[in-house]
C-alpha positions in Angstrom: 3.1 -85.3 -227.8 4.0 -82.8 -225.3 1.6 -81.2 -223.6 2.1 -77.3 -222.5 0.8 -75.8 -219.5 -1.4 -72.5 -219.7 0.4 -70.2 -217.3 -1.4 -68.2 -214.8 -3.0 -65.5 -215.5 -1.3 -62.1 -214.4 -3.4 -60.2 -211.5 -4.2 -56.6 -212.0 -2.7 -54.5 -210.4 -4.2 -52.8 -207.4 -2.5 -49.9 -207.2 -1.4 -46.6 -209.4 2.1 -47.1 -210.8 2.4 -43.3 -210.6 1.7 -43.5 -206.7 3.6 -46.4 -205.9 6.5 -44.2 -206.7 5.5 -41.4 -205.6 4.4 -42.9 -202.2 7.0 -45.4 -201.6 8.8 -43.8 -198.8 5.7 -42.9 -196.7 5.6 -44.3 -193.4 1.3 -44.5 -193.2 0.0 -47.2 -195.7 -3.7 -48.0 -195.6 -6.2 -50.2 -197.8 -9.7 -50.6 -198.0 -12.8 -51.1 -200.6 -15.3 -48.5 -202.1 -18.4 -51.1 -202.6 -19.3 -51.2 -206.5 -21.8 -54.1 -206.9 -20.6 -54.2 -210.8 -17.0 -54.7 -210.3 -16.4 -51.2 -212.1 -16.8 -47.7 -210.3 -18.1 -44.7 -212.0 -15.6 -41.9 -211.7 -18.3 -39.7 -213.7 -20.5 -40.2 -210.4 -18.3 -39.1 -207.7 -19.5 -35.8 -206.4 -23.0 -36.7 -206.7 -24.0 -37.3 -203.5 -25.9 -35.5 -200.6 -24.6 -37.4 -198.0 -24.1 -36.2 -195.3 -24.2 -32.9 -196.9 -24.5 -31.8 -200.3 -21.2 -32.0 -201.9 -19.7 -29.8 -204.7 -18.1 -31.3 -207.5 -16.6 -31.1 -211.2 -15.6 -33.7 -213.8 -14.4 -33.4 -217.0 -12.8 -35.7 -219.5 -11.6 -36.0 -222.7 -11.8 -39.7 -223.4 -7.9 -40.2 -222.4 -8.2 -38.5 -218.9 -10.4 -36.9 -216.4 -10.5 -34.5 -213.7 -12.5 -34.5 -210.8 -12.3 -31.6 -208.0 -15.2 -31.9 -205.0 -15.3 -30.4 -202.2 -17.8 -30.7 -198.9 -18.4 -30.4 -195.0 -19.1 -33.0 -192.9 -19.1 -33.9 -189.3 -16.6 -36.0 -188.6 -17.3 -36.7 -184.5 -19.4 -39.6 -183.3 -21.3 -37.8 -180.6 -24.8 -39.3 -180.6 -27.0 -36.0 -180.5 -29.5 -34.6 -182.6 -28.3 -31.4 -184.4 -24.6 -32.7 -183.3 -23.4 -29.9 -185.5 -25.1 -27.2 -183.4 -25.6 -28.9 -180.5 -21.9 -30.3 -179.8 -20.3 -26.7 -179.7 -22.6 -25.6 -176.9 -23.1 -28.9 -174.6 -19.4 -30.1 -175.1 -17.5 -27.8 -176.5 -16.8 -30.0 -179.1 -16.4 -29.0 -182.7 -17.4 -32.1 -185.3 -17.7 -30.2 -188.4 -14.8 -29.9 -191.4 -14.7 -29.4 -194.9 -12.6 -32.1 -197.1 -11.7 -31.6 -200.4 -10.3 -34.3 -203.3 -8.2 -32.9 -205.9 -7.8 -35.6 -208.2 -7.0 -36.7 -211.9 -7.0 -40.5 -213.4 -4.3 -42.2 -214.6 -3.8 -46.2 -216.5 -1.7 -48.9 -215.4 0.0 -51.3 -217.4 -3.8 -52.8 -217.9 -6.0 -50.7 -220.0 -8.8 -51.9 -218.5 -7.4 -51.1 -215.0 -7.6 -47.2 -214.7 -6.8 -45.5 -211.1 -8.1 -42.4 -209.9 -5.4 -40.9 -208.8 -4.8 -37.4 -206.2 -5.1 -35.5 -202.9 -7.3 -35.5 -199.9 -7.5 -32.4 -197.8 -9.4 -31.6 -194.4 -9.9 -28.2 -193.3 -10.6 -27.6 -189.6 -9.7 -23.7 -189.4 -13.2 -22.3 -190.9 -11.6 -18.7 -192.1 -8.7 -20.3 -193.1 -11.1 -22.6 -195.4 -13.7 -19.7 -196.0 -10.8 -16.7 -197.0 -8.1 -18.8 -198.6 -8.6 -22.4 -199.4 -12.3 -22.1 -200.7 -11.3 -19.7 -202.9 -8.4 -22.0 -204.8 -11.3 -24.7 -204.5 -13.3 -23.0 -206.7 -10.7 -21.3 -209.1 -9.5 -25.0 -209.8 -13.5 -25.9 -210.6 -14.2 -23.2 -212.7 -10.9 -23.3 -214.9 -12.0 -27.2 -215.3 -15.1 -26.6 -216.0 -14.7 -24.3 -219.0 -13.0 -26.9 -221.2 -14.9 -28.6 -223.9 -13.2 -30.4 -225.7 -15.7 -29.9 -228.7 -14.7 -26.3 -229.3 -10.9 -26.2 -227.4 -8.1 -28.2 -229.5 -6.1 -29.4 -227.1 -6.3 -31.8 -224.5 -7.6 -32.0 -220.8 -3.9 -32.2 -219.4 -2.3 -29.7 -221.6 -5.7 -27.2 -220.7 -5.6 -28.3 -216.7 -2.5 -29.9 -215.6 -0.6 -26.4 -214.9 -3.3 -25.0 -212.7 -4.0 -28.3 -211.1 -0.1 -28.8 -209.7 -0.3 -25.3 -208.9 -3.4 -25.5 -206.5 -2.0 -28.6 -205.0 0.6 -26.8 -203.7 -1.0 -23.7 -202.7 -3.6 -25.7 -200.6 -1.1 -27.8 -198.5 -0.3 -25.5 -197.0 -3.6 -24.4 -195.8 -4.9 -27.4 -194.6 -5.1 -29.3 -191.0 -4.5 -32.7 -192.5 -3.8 -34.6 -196.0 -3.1 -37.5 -198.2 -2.7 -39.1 -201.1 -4.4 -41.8 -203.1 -4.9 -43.9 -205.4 -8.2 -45.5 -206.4 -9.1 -48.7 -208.8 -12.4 -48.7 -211.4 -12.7 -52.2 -209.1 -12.7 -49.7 -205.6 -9.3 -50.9 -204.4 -8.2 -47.7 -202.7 -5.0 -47.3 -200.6 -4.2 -43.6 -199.0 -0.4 -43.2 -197.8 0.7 -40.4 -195.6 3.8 -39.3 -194.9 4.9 -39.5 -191.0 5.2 -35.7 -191.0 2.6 -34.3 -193.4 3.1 -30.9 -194.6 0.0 -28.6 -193.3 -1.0 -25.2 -191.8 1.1 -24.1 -189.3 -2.2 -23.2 -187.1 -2.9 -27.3 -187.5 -3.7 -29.2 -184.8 -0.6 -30.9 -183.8 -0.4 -35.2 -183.7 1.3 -36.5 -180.9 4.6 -37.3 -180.6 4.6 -40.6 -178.9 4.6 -43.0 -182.1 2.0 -45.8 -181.1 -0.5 -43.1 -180.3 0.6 -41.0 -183.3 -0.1 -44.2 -185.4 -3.2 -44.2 -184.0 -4.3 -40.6 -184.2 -2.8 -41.3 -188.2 -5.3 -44.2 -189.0 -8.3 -42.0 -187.3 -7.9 -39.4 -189.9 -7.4 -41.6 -193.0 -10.2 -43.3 -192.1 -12.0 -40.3 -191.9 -10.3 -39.0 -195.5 -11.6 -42.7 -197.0 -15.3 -42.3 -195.4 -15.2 -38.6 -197.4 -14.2 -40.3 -200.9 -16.6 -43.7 -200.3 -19.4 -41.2 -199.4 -18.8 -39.1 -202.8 -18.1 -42.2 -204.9 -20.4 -44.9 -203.4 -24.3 -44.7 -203.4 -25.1 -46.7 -199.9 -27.7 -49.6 -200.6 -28.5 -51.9 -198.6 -27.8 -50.3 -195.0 -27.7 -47.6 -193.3 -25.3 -44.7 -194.5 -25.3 -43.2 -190.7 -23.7 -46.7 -189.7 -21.6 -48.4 -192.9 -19.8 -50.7 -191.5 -19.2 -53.1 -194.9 -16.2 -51.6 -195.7 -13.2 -50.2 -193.6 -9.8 -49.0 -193.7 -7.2 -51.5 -192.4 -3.5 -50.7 -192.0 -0.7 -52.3 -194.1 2.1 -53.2 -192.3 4.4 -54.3 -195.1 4.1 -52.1 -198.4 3.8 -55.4 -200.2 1.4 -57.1 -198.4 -1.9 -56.8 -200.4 -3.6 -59.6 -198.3 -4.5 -58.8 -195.3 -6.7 -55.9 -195.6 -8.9 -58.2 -198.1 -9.2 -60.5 -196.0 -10.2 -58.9 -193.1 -12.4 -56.9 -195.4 -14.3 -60.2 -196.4 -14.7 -60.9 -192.7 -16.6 -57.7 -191.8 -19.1 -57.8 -194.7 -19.9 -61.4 -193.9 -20.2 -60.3 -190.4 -22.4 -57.7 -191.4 -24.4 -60.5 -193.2 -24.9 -62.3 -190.0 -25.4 -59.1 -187.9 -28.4 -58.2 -190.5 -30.0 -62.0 -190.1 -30.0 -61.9 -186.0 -32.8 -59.3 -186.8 -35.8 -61.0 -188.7 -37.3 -58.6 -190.0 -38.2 -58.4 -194.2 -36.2 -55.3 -194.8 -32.9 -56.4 -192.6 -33.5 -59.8 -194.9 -33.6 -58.2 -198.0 -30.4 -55.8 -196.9 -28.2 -59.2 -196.3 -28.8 -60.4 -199.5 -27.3 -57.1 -200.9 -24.4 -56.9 -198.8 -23.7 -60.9 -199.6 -24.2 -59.7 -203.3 -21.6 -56.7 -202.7 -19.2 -59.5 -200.4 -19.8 -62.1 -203.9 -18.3 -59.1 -205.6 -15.4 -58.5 -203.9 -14.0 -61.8 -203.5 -13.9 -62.0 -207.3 -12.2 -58.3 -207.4 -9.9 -60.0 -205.0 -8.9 -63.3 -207.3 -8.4 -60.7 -210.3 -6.2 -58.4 -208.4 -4.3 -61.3 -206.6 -3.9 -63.2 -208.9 -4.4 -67.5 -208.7 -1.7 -68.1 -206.2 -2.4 -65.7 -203.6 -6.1 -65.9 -203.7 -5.7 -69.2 -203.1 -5.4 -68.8 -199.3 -8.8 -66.7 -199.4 -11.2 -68.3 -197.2 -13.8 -70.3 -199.1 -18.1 -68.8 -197.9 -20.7 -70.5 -198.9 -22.8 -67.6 -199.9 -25.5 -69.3 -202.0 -26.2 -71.5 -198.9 -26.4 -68.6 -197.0 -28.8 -66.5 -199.3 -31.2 -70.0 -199.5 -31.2 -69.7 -195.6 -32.3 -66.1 -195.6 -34.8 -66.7 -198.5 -36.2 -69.6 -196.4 -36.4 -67.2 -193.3 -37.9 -64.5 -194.8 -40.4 -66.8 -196.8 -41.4 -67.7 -192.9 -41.5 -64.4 -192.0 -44.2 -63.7 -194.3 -46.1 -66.9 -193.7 -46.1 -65.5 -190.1 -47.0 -61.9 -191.2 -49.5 -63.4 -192.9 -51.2 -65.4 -189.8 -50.6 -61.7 -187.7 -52.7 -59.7 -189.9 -55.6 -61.7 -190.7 -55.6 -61.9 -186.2 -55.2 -58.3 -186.0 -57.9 -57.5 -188.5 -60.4 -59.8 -187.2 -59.6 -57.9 -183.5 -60.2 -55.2 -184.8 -63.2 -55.9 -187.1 -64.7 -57.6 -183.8 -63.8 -54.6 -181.8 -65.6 -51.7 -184.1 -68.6 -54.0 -184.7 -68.9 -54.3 -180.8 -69.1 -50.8 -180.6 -71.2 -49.5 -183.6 -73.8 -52.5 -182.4 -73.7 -50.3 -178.7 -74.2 -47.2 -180.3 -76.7 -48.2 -183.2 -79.0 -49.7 -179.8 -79.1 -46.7 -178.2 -79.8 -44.4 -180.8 -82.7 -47.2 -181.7 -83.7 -46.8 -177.9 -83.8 -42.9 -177.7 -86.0 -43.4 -180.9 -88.4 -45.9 -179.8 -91.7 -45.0 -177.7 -92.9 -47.6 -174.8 -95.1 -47.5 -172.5 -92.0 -47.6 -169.8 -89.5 -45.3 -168.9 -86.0 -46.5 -169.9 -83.2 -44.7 -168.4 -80.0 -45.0 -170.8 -76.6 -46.1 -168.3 -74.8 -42.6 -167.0 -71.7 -43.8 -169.0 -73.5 -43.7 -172.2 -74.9 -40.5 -171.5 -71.6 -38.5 -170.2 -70.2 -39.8 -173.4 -72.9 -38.8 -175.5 -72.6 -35.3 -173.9 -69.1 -35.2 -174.0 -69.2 -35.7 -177.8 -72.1 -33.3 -178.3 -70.1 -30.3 -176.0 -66.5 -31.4 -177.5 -66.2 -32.5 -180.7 -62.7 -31.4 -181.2 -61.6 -33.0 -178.2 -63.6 -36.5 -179.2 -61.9 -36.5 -182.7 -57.8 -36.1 -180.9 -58.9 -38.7 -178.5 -60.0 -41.1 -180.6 -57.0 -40.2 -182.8 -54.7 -40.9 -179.8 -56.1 -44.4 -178.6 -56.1 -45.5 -182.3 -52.7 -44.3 -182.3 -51.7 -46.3 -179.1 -53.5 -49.1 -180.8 -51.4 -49.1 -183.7 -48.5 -48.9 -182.3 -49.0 -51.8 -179.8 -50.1 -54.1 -182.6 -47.4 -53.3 -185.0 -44.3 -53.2 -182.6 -43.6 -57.0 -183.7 -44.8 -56.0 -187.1 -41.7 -56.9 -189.6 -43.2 -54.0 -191.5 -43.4 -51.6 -188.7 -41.5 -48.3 -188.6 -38.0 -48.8 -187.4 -38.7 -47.0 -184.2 -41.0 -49.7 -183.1 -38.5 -52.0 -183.7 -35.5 -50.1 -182.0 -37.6 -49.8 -178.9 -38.9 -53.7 -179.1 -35.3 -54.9 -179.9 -34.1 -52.2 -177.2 -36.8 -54.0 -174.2 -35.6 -57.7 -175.4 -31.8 -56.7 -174.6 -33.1 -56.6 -171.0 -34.4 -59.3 -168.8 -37.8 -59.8 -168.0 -38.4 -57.5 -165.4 -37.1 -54.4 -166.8 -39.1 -55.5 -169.8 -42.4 -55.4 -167.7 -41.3 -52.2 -166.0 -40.5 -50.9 -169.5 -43.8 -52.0 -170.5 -45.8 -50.8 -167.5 -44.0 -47.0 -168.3 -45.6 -47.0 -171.6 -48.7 -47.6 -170.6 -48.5 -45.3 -167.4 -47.4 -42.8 -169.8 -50.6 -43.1 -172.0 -52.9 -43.5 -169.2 -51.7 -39.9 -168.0 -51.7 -38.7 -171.7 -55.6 -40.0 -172.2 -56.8 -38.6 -168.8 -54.9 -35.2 -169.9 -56.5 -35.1 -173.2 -59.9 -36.4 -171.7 -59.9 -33.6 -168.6 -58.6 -30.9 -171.3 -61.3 -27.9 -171.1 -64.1 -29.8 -169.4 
């Protein structure tokens, strides 16, 4: 008998076969990963987000394709201010906010099940440019989509849209400060190619002419095209939206190399992973166990799309060793949480039963007749006068110390507020004397804040 070997299965493919073609001569190739914990993004969903700002969108489809046309503003600078989009103008002359736009339609490869969204990215710097011209084919484009139904129309979504979609395209090129194109998997495989000269407004800022930097400045604006289309097609679990860092966009230096970028994709989510662990805290705990679920995902999006050969040389993680490490830790976290609580409630049960057995004795000792003359300690009675003559003033002090009390005994709390945390991991970055200093600061500070509140209208 001769036995037959079952041949590998073929990988999917990973990119559009529409914008290979049409993108094969650009000079700017760069891949990267929308997260989808499922395997499978939602196309339907893009748009519906409010990250950073709300975003306007429209889908259609009629079972065979879809259209979906979104537009929104973002600030794209990393100034660290509050109200950077108002504040950065007047204190650095600095302008952070733009309005992008994706003008996109879905396509299939030669895999049914592997269907690519497939279009344009836009950024508009120029505000009238955006507000008297661009805006305007925006929404013309949305509105003619959105009045197909395919219930009462007889035709299809292409033959309805297609005409007025190519004809927006090229009227908004034109108009804008910066574009590419796209192509994005139902797995999140997305690669955006740009040609070395890209056609735009004529009033666009200019990229340098010296070609490393103009690389550069290239990669810095298609990573800020890819952070617009993860933010409108990827709901952020599991950290901090402000400061994603699980997924990037990486160069590709050879238009058939569709290695790399995974790999070092796989790097920076496990990194993450570790980054999230350094801080024991229960919610940082419970965040790396999604991103290891979202890194779990990918690696098996990469062995489809690669294919058995190639992802071969994939690095092997031990990720169910890893989550039993964090479930250990955070199962020790919550013994010592535990252990805290029952100490600070039994501090602070001692404390208030010290003081209501004070004040119960001397209002038993104002009531009580004797023969002698007791003469209650001046402290008690400046403080029985005070609260008599300022009762407003009594209740915000009390307020404030119990504040101050809370927030002392909760700062190592793995529950506390994450501005507590921030400051406490903030002091323990120092050494030990600017941690003291630190520390006496604080309580200078609420020394001079009590004696303020305590001196206020006496």
């Amino acid at each position: 008998m001769s036995s037959q070997t079952t041949p590998p299965k073929a990988p999917l493919p990973s990119e559009g076969e529409i914008f290979r073609r049409e993108t094969a001569a650009y000079s700017h190739r760069f891949r990267g990963w929308i997260p989808a914990v499922s395997g499978r993004l939602s196309f339907r969903a893009f748009g519906q987000t409010s990250f950073p700002t709300k975003a306007v969108s429209v889908y259609r489809s009629d079972g065979k394709n879809s259209y979906i046309v979104c537009h929104q503003k973002r600030n794209a600078s990393d100034v660290v201010l509050p109200f950077k989009s108002a504040l950065s103008p007047l204190m650095l002359k600095l302008k952070g906010d733009f309005h992008f736009v994706c003008i996109s339609r879905t396509s299939h490869g030669t895999d049914r099940s592997q269907e690519f969204l497939e279009g344009h990215l836009l950024i508009f710097e120029n505000d009238e440019v955006w507000e008297r011209y661009a805006l305007n084919i925006v929404t013309e484009l949305q509105a003619h989509i959105r009045q197909y139904r395919n219930y009462s129309l007889a035709e299809t979504l292409d033959r309805f849209a297609k005409a007025k979609y190519d004809a927006a395209i090229r009227r908004i090129y034109s108009l804008s400060s910066f574009n590419a194109q796209f192509s994005l998997s139902r797995t999140g495989s997305t690669t955006i190619a740009i040609p070395d000269d890209p056609k735009t407004s004529s009033n666009a800022p200019s990229l340098p002419k010296d070609k490393p930097t103009r690389a550069h400045m290239m990669h810095l604006m298609a990573a800020q095209l890819f952070f617009f289309l993860r933010d409108i097609g990827h709901r952020h679990q599991h950290h901090d939206p402000k400061t994603d860092t699980i997924s990037d966009l990486h160069r590709v230096q050879k238009s058939d190399d569709d290695f790399t970028w995974r790999l070092n994709t796989l790097y920076s989510m496990y990194r993450k992973v570790i980054d999230l662990k350094r801080a024991p805290h229960s919610d940082t705990l419970a965040n790396a166990m999604g991103v290891i679920a979202y890194a779990e995902t990918f690696e098996k999006i990469c062995r489809e799309e690669l294919g058995e050969v190639k992802s071969k040389d994939l690095p092997t993680y031990y990720s169910t060793q890893t989550k039993d490490s964090i479930t250990a830790a955070k199962s020790a976290l919550e013994l010592s949480y535990a252990e805290y609580v029952r100490k600070r409630d039994g501090r602070r049960g001692l404390l208030i039963s010290v003081l209501g057995a004070v004040f119960a004795f001397v209002a038993l000792l104002s009531l009580a007749k004797t023969e002698r003359e007791i003469l209650a300690h001046p402290y008690l009675v400046n403080a029985a006068e005070f609260m008599l003559a300022y009762p407003f003033h009594s209740v915000l002090a009390i307020t404030l110390i119990y504040f101050a009390y809370s927030t002392i005994t909760s700062i190592g709390d793995p529950k506390a507020p994450a501005l507590f945390r921030k400051t406490l991991r903030l002091f323990h970055s120092t050494n030990r004397y600017l941690q003291a200093l630190a520390w006496f600061a604080l309580a200078a500070l609420s020394i001079m804040v009590s004696i303020w509140v305590w001196n206020w209208n006496i």
